[in-house]
C-alpha positions, 0 to 999 in steps of 0.5 A, a space after each residue: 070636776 074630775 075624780 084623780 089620785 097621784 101617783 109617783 114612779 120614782 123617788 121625788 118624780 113627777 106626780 102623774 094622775 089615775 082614775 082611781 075607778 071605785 077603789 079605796 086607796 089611801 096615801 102611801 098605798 102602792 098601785 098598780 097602773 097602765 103607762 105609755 111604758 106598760 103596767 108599772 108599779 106606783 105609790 100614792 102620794 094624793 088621795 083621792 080629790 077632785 079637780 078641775 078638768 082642765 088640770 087634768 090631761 084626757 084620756 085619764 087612765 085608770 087604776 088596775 089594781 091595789 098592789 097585792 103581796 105578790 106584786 110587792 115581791 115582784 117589784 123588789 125583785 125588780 130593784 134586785 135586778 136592777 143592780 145586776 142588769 147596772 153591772 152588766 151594761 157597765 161591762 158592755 161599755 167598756 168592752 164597746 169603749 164608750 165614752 158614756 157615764 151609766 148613771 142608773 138602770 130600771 126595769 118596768 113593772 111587767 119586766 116588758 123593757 129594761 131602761 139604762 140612764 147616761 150622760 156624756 158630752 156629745 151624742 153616743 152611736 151605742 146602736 151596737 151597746 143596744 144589741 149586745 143588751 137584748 141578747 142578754 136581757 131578751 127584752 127591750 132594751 132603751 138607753 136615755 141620755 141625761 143632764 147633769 141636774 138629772 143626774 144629781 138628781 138620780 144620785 143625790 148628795 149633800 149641798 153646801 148648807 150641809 143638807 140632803 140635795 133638794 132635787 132629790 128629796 122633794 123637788 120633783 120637777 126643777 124650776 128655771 133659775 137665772 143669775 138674775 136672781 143671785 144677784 137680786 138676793 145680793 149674793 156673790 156672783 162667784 160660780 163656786 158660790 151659787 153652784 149647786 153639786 150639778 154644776 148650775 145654778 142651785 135651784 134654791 135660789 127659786 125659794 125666795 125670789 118672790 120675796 126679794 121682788 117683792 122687797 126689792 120693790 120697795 128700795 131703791 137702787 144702788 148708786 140713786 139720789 134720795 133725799 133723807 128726812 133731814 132734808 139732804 141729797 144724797 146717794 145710795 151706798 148700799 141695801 140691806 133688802 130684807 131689813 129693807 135698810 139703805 145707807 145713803 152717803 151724805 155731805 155734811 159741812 164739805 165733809 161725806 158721811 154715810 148714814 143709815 135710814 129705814 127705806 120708809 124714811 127716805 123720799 125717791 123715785 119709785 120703781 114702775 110695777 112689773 120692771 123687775 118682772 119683765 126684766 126677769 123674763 128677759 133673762 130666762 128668754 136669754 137664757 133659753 
């Protein structure tokens, strides 16, 4: 078992481990911490537990220190500049007249490196933007090109059940999501319908999915024969999966009729264990 805290760098990032060596540190304290980026400046967001070593990726790198009043200054005159430094770099691509989107600027803790997030729709030659940069900043300079849900993420926003975004309040690593999965939760297949603001798919439909595989197990498919307890043959119209309700469509004295059973209720071919699974798999190996 290894001794670990949780540390995040950004707002809903990726929690990454510290040793917290033999500090008391709580949840919601801020740290200061060693990185592949240099010393940052980090908040608390596990106390200290321990896990199995195999979660754990070595060598574990330890806290530096609790951060002091000092270093609390010093991180939001960071944020301060931060503002100043998006201005510039704006400036800059104008005047190079890149086809590049700035979505945001970030300075490392020790000020050793001043980051710039992009998008565009092809790869950009901003090796001339890089140098007109340094000669401002007089310190390293990285631009990173990013995606639409990274984007989305960075900026937030509202979603269309009238929420703050999901990515950018709690989700701090996306999840893959496929059609596979609208359609398993019979939602309309409408891009303008299961889009989120990024333009993909919305990462909730990740939310219920093993509920809707779980229960999709259970029902049969649109268009099977099945049998009713009255004894008749008939075909499956459509499901209602969460009330786990199928409506069958019946012949009844050379007339159709459609009637309504719980699944239970009905006798047919059940759907072999795993199906769903692998043909999700298939999906997201498409998809890839």
């Amino acid at each position: 078992m290894t001794k670990i805290i949780g540390v995040r760098f950004r707002n809903v990032g990726k929690i990454y481990y510290f040793d917290p060596v033999s500090f008391d540190i709580k949840t919601e304290d801020h740290v200061i911490v060693e990185t592949a980026r240099g010393v940052e400046y980090g908040l608390v967001v596990l106390a200290s537990k321990e896990v199995q070593d195999s979660e754990v990726v070595q060598p574990l790198k330890e806290v530096l220190r609790i951060a002091t009043p000092k270093d609390d200054a010093k991180e939001e005159n960071n944020r301060k500049k931060e503002k100043e430094a998006f201005k510039i770099c704006q400036k800059k691509i104008s005047a190079r007249h890149l086809e590049m989107n700035l979505i945001d600027a970030e300075y490392t803790f020790d000020n050793n490196k001043v980051l710039f997030y992009f998008t565009a729709d092809g790869r950009i030659d901003f090796r001339e933007l890089v140098k007109d940069l340094a000669a401002v900043f007089k310190t390293r300079i990285e631009l990173r090109q990013i995606g639409v849900r990274d984007e989305t993420k960075i900026l937030g926003g509202i979603g269309i059940c009238g929420r703050p975004l999901c990515c950018h309040t709690y989700l701090s690593e996306f999840a893959p999501v496929s059609i596979k999965m609208a359609k398993e939760q019979n939602l309309s297949l409408n891009p303008t319908k299961i889009s989120g603001v990024c333009g993909r798919l919305m990462c909730c439909l990740k939310n219920e999915q093993e509920t809707y595989e779980e229960l999709n197990k259970k029902m049969p498919s649109r268009g099977e024969r099945v049998t009713t307890p009255e004894g008749m043959k008939g075909e499956v119209n459509s499901v209602n999966v969460l009330r786990q309700l199928v409506k069958v469509l019946v012949e009844t004295e050379n007339e159709k009729e459609i009637r309504e059973y719980h699944v239970e209720e009905l006798k047919f071919k059940p759907k072999k264990k795993g199906k769903t699974k692998n043909k999700e798999h298939k999906e997201a190996a498409k998809k890839s």
